[in-house]
C-alpha positions in Angstrom: -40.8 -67.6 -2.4 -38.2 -67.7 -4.6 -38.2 -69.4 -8.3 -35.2 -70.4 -9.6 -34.8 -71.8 -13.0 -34.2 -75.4 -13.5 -31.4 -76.7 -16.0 -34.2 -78.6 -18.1 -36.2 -75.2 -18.1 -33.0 -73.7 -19.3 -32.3 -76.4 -21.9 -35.7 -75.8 -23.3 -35.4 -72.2 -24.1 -31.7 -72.4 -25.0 -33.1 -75.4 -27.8 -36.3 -72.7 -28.7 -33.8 -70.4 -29.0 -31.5 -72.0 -31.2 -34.5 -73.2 -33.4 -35.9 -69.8 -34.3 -32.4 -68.1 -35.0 -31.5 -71.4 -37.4 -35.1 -71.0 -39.1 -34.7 -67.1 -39.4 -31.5 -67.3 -40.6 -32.8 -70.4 -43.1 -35.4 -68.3 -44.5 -33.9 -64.5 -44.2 -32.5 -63.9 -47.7 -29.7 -61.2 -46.2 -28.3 -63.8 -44.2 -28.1 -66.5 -47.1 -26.9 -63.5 -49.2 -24.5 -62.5 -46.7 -23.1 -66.6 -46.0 -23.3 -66.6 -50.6 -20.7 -64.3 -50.5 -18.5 -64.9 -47.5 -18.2 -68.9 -49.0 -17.5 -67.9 -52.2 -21.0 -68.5 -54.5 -21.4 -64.8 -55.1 -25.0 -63.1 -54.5 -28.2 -64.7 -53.6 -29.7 -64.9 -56.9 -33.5 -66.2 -56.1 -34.6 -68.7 -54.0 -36.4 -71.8 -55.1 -38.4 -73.8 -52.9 -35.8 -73.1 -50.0 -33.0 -73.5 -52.0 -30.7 -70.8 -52.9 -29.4 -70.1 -56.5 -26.0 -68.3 -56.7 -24.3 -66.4 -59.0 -21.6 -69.3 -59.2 -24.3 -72.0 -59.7 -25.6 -69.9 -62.8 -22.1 -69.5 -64.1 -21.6 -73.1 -63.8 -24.9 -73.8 -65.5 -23.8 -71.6 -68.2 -20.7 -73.4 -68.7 -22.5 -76.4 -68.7 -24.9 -75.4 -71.7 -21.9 -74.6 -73.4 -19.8 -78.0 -72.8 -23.5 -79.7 -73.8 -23.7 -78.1 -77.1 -27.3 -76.1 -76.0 -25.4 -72.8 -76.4 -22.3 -71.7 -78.7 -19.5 -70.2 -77.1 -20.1 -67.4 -79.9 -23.7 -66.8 -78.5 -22.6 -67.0 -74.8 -19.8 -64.3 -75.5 -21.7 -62.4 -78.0 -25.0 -62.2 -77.0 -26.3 -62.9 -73.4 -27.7 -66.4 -72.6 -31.9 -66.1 -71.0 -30.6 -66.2 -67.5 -34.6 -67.4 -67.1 -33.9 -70.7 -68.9 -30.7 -71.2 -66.8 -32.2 -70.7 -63.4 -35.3 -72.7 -64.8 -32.5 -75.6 -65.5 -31.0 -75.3 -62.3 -34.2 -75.1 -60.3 -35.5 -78.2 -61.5 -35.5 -81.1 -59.1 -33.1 -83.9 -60.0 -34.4 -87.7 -59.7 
């Protein structure tokens, strides 16, 4: 006796399949490193309850402390700005 797979067994482990690669690739931080940098945000900086903070996204913050009035343009070229505060800023949830 001969099994042959059905098309609903085969729909089930291509979905499975597709599930765990999307989660791996979700949580793997040299994909989301690799996908940072091939979009344009620069490299995977930290991640933050599943979300990713990139080098552009700190930049941006950065210029946004300085449009604010938190930091000088004379501290942000002199000195460097805490990059802990920034990613702190940017990490926080928004209501």
């Amino acid at each position: 006796m001969k099994l042959e797979p059905s098309i609903t067994g085969v729909f089930v482990a291509a979905f499975l399949a597709g599930a765990l690669c999307g989660e791996f690739t979700y949580r793997s931080s040299l994909c989301r490193n690799t996908f940072g940098l091939v979009v344009g945000r620069g490299r995977l900086l930290a991640l933050v309850h599943g979300a990713g903070i990139y080098e552009a996204g700190v930049e941006r913050a950065m210029q946004e402390a300085v449009n604010r009035g938190v930091v000088s343009d004379s501290e942000q070229t002199g000195e460097k700005i805490d990059r802990r505060s920034v990613l702190d800023f940017i990490a926080l949830p928004t209501l």
